[in-house]
Structures are given as structure tokens and as C-alpha cells.
C-alpha positions in Angstrom: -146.1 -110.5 5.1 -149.3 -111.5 4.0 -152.2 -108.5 2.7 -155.4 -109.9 3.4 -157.6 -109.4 0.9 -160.6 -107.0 1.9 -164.2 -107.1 -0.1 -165.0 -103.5 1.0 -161.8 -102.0 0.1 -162.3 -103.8 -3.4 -165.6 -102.2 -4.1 -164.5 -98.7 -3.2 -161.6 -98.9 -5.6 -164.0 -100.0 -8.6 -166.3 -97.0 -7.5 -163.4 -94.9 -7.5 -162.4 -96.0 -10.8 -166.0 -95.9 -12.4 -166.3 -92.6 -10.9 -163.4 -91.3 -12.9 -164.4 -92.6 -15.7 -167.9 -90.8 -15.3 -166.2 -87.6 -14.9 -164.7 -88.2 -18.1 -167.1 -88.7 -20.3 -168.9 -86.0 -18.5 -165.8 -83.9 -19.5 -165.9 -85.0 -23.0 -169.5 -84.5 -23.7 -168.9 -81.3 -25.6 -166.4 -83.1 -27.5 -167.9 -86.0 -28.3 -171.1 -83.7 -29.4 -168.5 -81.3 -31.4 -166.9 -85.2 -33.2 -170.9 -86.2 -34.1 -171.7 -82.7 -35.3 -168.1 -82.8 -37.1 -169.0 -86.3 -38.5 -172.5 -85.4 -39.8 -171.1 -82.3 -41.8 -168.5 -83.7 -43.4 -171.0 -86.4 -45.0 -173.4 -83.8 -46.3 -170.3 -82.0 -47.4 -168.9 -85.5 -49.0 -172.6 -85.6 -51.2 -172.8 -82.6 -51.7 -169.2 -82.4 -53.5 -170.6 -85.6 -55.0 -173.2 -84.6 -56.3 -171.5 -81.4 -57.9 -169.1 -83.4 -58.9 -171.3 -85.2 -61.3 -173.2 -82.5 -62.4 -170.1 -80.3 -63.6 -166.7 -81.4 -64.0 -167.7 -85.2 -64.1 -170.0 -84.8 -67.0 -167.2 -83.6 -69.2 -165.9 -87.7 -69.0 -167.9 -90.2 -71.7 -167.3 -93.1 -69.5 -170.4 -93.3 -66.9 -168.1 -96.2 -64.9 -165.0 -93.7 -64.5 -167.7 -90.8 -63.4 -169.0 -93.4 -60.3 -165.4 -94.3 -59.5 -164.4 -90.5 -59.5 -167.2 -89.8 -57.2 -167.2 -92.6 -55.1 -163.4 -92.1 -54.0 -164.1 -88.4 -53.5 -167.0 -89.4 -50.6 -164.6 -91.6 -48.7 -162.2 -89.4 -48.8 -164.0 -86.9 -47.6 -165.3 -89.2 -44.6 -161.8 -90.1 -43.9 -161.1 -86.6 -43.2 -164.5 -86.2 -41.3 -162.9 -88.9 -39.7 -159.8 -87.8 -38.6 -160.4 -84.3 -37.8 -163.5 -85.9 -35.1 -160.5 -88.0 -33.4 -158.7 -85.0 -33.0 -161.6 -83.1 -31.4 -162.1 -86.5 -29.3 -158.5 -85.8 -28.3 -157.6 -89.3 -29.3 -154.4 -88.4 -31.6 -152.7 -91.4 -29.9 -155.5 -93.8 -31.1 -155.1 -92.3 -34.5 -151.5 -92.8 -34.4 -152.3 -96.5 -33.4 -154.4 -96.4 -36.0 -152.4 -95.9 -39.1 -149.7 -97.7 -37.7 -151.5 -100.9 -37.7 -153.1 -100.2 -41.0 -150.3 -101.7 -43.0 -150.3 -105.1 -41.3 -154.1 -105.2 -41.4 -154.0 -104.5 -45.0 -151.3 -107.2 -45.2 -153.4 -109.9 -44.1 -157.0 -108.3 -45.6 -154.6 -108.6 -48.9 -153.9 -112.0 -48.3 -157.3 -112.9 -47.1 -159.3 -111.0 -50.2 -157.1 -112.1 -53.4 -160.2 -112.5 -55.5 -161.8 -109.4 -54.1 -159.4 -107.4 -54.6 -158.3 -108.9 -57.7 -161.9 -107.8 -59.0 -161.3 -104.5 -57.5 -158.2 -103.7 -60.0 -159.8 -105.3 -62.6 -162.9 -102.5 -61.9 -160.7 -99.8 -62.2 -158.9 -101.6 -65.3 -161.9 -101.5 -67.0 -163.8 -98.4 -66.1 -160.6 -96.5 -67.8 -160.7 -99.0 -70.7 -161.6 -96.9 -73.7 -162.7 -100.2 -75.4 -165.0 -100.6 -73.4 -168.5 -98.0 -71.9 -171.5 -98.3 -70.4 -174.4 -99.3 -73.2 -172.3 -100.8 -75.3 -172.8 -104.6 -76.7 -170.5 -107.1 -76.5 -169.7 -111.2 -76.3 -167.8 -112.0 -73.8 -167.2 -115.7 -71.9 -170.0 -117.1 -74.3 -172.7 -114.4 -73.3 -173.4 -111.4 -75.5 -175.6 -108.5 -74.1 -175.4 -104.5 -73.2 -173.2 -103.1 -70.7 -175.5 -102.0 -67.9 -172.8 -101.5 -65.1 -169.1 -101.5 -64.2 -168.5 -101.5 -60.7 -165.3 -102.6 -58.4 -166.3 -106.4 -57.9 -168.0 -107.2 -62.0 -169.5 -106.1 -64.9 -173.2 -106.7 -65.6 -174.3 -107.6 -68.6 -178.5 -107.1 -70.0 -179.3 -109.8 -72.4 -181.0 -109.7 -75.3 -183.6 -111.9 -73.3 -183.9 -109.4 -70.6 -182.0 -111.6 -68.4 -178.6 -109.8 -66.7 -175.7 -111.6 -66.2 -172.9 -110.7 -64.0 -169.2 -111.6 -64.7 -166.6 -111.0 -62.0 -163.9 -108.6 -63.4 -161.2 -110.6 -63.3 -162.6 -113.2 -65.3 -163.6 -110.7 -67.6 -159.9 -109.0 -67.4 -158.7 -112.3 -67.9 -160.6 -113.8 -71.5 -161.3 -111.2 -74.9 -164.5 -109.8 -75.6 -165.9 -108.6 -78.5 -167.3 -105.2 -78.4 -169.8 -104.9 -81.8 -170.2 -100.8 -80.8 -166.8 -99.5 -81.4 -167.3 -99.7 -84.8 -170.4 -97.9 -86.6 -170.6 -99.9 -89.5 -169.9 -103.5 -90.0 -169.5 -106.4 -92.6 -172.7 -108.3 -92.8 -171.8 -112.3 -94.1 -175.0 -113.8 -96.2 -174.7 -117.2 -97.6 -177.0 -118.6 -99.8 -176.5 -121.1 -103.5 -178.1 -121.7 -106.8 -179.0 -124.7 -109.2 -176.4 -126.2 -111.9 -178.2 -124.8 -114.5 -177.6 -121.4 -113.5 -175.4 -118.6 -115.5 -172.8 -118.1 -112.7 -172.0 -115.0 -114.1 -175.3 -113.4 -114.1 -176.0 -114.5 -110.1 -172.8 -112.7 -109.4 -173.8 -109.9 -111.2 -177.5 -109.3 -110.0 -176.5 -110.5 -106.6 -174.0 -107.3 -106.5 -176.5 -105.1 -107.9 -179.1 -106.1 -105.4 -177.3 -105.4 -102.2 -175.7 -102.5 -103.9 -178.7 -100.4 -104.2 -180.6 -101.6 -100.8 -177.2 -101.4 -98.5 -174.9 -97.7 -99.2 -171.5 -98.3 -99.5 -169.1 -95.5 -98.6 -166.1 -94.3 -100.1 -163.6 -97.4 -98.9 -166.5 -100.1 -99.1 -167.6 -102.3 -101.8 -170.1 -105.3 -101.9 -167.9 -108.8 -102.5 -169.3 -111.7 -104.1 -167.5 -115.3 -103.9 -168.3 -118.7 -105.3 -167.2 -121.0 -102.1 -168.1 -124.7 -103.4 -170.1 -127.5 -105.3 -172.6 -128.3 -102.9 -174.6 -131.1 -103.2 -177.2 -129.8 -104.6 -176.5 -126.5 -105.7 -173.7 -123.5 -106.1 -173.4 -122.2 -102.7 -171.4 -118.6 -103.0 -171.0 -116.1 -100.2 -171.9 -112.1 -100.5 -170.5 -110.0 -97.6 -171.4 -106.0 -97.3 -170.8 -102.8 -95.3 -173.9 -101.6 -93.1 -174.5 -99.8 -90.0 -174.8 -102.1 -87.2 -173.4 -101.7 -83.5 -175.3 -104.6 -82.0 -176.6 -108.2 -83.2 -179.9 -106.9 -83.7 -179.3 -104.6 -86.2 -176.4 -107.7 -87.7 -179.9 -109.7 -87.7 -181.6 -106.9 -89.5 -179.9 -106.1 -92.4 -179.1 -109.7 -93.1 -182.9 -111.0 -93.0 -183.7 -107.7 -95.3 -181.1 -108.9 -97.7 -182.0 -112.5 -97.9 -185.5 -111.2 -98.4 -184.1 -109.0 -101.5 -182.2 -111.5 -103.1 -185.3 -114.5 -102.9 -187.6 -112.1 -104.1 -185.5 -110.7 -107.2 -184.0 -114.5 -108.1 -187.7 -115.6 -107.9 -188.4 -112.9 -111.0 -185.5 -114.1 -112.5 -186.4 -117.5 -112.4 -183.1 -118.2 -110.8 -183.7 -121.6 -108.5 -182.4 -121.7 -105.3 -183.2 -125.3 -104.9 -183.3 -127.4 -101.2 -181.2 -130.4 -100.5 -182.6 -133.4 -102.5 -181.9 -137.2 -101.8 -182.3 -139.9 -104.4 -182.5 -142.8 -103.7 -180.8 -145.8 -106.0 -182.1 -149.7 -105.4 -180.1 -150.5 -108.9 -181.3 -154.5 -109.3 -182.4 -155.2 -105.7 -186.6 -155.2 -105.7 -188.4 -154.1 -102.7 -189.9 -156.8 -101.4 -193.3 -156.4 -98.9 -193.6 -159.4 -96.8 -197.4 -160.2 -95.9 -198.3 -162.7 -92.8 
């Protein structure tokens, strides 16, 4: 038997259907307004335990990076639950069940998808926790040295000395070594420097030690060192290395260019020469020759 197919009866149905619908979300307007109203509180509420977050318990952490982290994951899961309890006023438990069901396969394949991303994430949280490592801080790392302005989830950003910023992913970073010149208040500062043949050795090492020992405090375990390293060829190059406090590469450049300054200015008065590299040149029996045309 054969139904004939009927345009009328067609269009009744859809208004019948459309109809329903329209009761429905007439139905569900309170709830939908209760889910938006539910929604909206729970992000004031999620910034507002932010922001007391940060200004109580989170202050009590030294690591600004670990304070954002803290805080951040505190909002969403705040939202989340914003979240969930608005399904449930939507009456939409099903979805939610839907929901977290196919969480895990969409997280398989975002995993899959995101290896670098989320390989930057980890790295984030490796080093926000790292105590080697805090905001402000200067380090060299990957052939860049500058101050740690920011450690997020996806990089660490770096403020050169320059003023220029430069922005490593964090597993890169993760990856190589860095060297961190704040851990450490005081540091050993290398100055190299050498002296004519003539010279009484023993004396230069003497009033070279005595120089940087009054201009640069040594504490208890410290001690200025004082080497001979070769025969140049010129001069008597030797190597003085000394404790000072330094926890960037600007104060490194500081207290080297003051003793350099020292030691010129004190050999000077001693008449002690620090002579320059000198060439000589030896024609033995040849003569120089000047062709004119």
C-alpha cells in the first residue's frame, strides 16, 4: 500500500513540533535565567577567591609564578563548578553525563594533537615550583642572558639587558641548563691582566693582593688568589680572582672595571709597566728596495 505524501499534513507536523519546542523553552525560561544568574555568580565568586587568595594565603609563597598558577587553577575550578551546578538547574544531567564521558577520548586526541603545548604546559608547572629558579632573577640560558620577567604555562620571558624581551618555550628551556647568577649573593670576579720582563714577580703578586684586598671585603671563607698563567709575548700575563657581591652581570662588570682601574692606577705609581703587544720587525741582510718609474 502506497501513503501518498501530503504537503499540508507535512507543515502541520513541523508546526506541531516547533510548537513544542516553543513551549519548552518558554518552560525553561526561569531556568535558563536561574543557570545565567548561577553562571555570573560563580565568576565574581571565582575573583573574588582570587583575588583573596593573593592577598593572604598566596603571599606567604616567594615564587610570584607558583602564586599565578595557584590562583589561576582556583578560577577554573571555580567556573567548572559554576558550570556544573547551571547544567543541573538546566536540567540537562544527561548532557553532563555525556559530557564527562567523552572527555577522556577528547582529551586523548587534544593530547595527541597538542604534544608541544602541552609539553610547555608541564614544563610551566616544572618550573614555577623550581626553587632554582624566581621571578627577577638573572640568568643565561640557550645563549641569552637577561631577568626573569614571567613564568607562565606555554614559556618563560626573559628582559634583556638591552630592554629587548625574549621568550623561550618551556620545554626548550626544561630541556638545556641555565645559569642563574642570583642564587648566589656573592661571586668570584676573574681579572686578567700581565706585566714587563723586568718586573719583580714577587712584588706584582704581592701589591696586586694587597690592592684588591682593601677595595673588595673578603669574608671569613674567602681570600683573594693570585696566579702567574704564562710567558706571553710580550709580557707576564697572571690571573687575580676575588669574592664580591654580585647577582647579575652588571654588577660582575662593575667590580671588575673598578679593579682594573685600581690596579692601572697603583702599578702606574709604582712604575710597574704593563706594556701592549709589540712587533719587530727583522729584514736581517735583505734591503728594502723602493722602485721608482
Amino acid at each position: 500500500m502506497q501513503t501518498n505524501f501530503s504537503v499540508e499534513e507535512s507543515v502541520s507536523n513541523l508546526w506541531d513540533k516547533l510548537d513544542g519546542w516553543l513551549e519548552s523553552i518558554i518552560l525553561k525560561l526561569p531556568n535558563i535565567a536561574m543557570a545565567v544568574i548561577v553562571m555570573f555568580l560563580f565568576y565574581f565568586l571565582a575573583r573574588g577567591i582570587r583575588k583573596v587568595l593573593k592577598r593572604t594565603v598566596l603571599r606567604k609563597i616567594s615564587q610570584v609564578s607558583i602564586q599565578e598558577i595557584i590562583a589561576k587553577v582556583v578560577f577554573v575550578i571555580i567556573i567548572l563548578i559554576g558550570f556544573f551546578i547551571a547544567l543541573g538547574v538546566l536540567d540537562l544531567d544527561k548532557v553532563l553525563t555525556s559530557i564527562l564521558a567523552g572527555a577522556g577520548v577528547v582529551g586523548l586526541a587534544v593530547g595527541l594533537a597538542l604534544q608541544g603545548t602541552l609539553s610547555n604546559t608541564f614544563g610551566g608547572l616544572i618550573l614555577s615550583f623550581m626553587p632554582q629558579l624566581k621571578i627577577n632573577d638573572f640568568i643565561s640560558a640557550d645563549g641569552v642572558s637577561g631577568f626573569v620577567t614571567e613564568i607562565s604555562l606555554r614559556n618563560i620571558i626573559l628582559k634583556k639587558p638591552d630592554n629587548n624581551v625574549v621568550v623561550i618555550p618551556n620545554s626548550k628551556f626544561i630541556d638545556g641548563s641555565f645559569t642563574n647568577y642570583s642564587m648566589n649573593k656573592r661571586n668570584r670576579i676573574f681579572v686578567n691582566c700581565g706585566v714587563g720582563y723586568e718586573s719583580d714577580l714577587q712584588m706584582v703578586e704581592d701589591l696586586t693582593v694587597k690592592i684588591i684586598a682593601d677595595n673588595f671585603e673578603q669574608q671569613d671563607d674567602e681570600n683573594v688568589e693570585f696566579f702567574f698563567t704564562e710567558f706571553g709575548d710580550s709580557s707576564i700575563n697572571f690571573m687575580v680572582r676575588f669574592w664580591a657581591d654580585c647577582v647579575n652581570v652588571k654588577q660582575e662588570h662593575a667590580a671588575r672595571h673598578k679593579a682594573i682601574k685600581i690596579i692601572k692606577k697603583r702599578f702606574d705609581e709604582r712604575d710597574i709597566n704593563i706594556p701592549f703587544p709589540i712587533r719587530t720587525l727583522d729584514f736581517g741582510k735583505n734591503n728594502l728596495q723602493i722602485a721608482r718609474e
